[in-house]
C-alpha positions in Angstrom: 12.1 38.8 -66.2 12.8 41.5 -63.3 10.2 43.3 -64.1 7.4 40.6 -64.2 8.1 39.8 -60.5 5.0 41.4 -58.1 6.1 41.3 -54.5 1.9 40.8 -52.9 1.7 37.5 -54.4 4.4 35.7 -52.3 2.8 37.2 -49.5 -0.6 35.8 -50.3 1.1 32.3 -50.9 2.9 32.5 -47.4 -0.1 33.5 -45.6 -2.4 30.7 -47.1 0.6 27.9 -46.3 0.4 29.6 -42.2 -3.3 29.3 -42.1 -3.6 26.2 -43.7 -1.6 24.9 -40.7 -3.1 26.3 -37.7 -5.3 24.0 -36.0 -9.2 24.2 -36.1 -11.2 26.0 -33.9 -13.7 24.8 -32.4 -17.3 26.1 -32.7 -18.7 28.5 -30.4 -20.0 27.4 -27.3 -17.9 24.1 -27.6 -15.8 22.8 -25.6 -12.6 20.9 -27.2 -12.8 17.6 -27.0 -10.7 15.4 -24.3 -10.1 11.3 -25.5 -12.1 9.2 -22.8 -9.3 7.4 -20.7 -9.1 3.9 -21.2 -10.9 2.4 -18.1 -10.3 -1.0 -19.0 -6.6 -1.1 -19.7 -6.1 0.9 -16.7 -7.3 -1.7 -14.9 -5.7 -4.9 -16.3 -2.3 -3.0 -15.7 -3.5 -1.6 -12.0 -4.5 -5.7 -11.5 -1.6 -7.3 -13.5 1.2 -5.0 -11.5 -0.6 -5.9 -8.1 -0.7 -9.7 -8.7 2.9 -9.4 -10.2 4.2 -7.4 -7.2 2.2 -9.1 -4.7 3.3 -12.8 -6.2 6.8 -11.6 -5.8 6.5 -10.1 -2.2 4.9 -13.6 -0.8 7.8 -15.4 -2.4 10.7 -13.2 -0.7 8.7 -13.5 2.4 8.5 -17.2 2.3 11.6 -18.2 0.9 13.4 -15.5 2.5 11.7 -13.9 5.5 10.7 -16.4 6.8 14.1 -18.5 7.5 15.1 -18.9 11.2 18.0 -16.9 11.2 16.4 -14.0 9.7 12.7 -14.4 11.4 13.7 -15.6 15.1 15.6 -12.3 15.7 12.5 -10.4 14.4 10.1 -12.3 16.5 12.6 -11.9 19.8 12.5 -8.2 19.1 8.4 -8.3 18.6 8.2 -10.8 22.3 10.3 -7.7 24.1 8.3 -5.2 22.8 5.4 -6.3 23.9 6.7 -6.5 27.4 6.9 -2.9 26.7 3.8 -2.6 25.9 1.7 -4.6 28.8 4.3 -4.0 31.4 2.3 -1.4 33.0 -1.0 -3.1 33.0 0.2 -7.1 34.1 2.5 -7.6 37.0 4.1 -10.2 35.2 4.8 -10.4 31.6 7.9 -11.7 30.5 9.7 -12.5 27.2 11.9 -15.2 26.5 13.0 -15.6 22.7 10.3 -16.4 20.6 7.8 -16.4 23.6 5.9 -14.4 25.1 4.4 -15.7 28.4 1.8 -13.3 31.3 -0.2 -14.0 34.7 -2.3 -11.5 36.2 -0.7 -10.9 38.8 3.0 -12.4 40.7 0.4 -14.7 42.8 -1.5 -15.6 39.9 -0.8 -19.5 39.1 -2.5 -19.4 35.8 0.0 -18.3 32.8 -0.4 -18.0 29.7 2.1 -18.3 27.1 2.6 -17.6 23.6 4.9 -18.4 20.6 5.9 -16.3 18.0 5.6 -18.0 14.4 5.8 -17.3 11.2 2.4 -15.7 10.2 2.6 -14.3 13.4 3.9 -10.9 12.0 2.2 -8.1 9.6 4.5 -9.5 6.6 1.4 -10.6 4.4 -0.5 -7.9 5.4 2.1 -5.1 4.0 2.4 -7.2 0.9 -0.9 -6.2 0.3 -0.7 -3.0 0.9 3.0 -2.3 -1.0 1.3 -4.1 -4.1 -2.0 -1.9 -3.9 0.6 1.0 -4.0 2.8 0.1 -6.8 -0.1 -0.3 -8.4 -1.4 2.9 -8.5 -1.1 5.7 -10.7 1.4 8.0 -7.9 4.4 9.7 -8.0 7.6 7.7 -7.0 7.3 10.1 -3.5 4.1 9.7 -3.0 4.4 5.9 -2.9 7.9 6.0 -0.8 6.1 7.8 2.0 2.7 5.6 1.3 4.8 2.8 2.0 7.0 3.8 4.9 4.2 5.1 7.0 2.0 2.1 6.5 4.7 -0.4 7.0 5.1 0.9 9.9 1.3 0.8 11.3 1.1 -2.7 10.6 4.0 -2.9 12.3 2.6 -1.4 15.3 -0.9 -3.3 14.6 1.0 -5.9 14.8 2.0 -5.5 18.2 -1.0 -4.6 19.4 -2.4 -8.2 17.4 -0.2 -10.0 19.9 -0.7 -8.0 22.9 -4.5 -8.5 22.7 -4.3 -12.2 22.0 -1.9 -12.5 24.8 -4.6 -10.8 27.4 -7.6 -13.1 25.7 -5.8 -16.1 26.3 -5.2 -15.1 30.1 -8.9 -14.0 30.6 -10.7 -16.1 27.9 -8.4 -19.2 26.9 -11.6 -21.0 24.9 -11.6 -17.9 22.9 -8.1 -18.0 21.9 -8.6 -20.3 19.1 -11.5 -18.9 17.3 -9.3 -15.1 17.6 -6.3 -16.1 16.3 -7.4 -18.1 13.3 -10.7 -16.2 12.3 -11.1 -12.8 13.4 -7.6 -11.3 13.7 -6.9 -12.3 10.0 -9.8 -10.9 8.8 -9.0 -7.7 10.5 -6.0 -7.5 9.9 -5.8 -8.0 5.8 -9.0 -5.5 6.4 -7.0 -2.9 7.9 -3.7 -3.3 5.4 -6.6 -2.6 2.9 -7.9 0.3 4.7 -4.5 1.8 4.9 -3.9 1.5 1.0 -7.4 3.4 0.3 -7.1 6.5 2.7 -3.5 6.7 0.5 -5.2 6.2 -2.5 -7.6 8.6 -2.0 -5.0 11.1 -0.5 -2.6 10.8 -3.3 -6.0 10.9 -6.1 -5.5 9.3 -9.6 -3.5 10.9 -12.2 -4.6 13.8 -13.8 -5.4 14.3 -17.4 -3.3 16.6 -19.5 -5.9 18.3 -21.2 -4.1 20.7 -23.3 -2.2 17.9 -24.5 -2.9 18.1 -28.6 -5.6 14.9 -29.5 -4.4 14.6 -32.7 -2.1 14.7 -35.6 
């Protein structure tokens, strides 16, 4: 009946329903709690993506790369560049295709020459570094620039790789060997890695949302 009907009480029942479904506070002096992140799945996916990416990379690079009509032109443009590069320091350095040949000087009977191979070239070295990057946690951006600027040291390192084992065969030609097999790979894979950490550390790993809700 109309005049059994008391307005308060559906106010009562709508305020209990609203409190009952605001979240808890926490105590006083507490901070609310963040889930740990998940170290260990972070890194099987950081070392699955890198092998995956990296395992793809060598294989375009190989099967691809690699092929004379594609490599030769790169390695001819490498040979002439570093004519660039050591023309003001020899008095004859010369490319011709895929070689790259030097003497001290014009009198100089001793020359040196050098051929540029597959392997030869900072291919492997940026497949390691493009894999560290897709790897890590980083905004598409942060991994296009990441990856343009250190292709293109190792380009340049590259260069410099060639130049220097073109001046340690002229001056050192025992030396040559133990250079070109031993030391300049090592230094080389060491510096693509070196280039993917100053990235990494530049770019930092993602952030946690922490005023994401933790629960249901």
């Amino acid at each position: 009946m109309l005049h059994d009907f008391i307005p308060w009480e559906i106010l009562v029942l709508d305020t209990s329903r609203v409190m009952s479904k605001s979240p808890a506070q926490p105590a006083k002096g507490k901070k609310p709690s963040v889930p740990a992140p998940e170290v260990g799945t972070s890194v099987r996916r950081f070392l699955i993506t890198f092998a995956l990416v990296f395992g793809g990379l060598m294989a375009l690079t190989y099967q691809v790369l690699y092929l004379a009509p594609i490599f030769d032109p790169f390695a001819t443009f490498n040979a002439r560049m570093c004519t660039l590069i050591l023309g003001p320091f020899l008095e004859s350095v010369s490319a011709e295709g895929l070689f790259l040949s030097a003497r001290w000087s014009s009198l100089d009977p001793q020359e040196f020459k050098i051929a540029i191979r597959p392997g030869c070239d900072s291919f492997q070295a940026s497949a390691v570094l493009l894999a560290g990057i897709s790897a890590f946690p980083a905004t598409w951006k942060e991994r296009l620039v990441g990856a343009a600027v250190g292709l293109v040291f190792l380009f340049l390192l590259n260069l410099a790789r060639l130049c220097l084992m073109l001046l340690v065969g002229l001056r050192h030609p025992s030396l040559f060997d133990t250079f070109h097999l031993e030391i300049m790979p090592v230094v080389f894979v060491a510096a693509a890695l070196a280039a993917w950490i100053v990235w990494a550390v530049k770019v930092g790993p993602a952030k946690v949302d922490t005023t994401a809700p933790t629960g249901a």
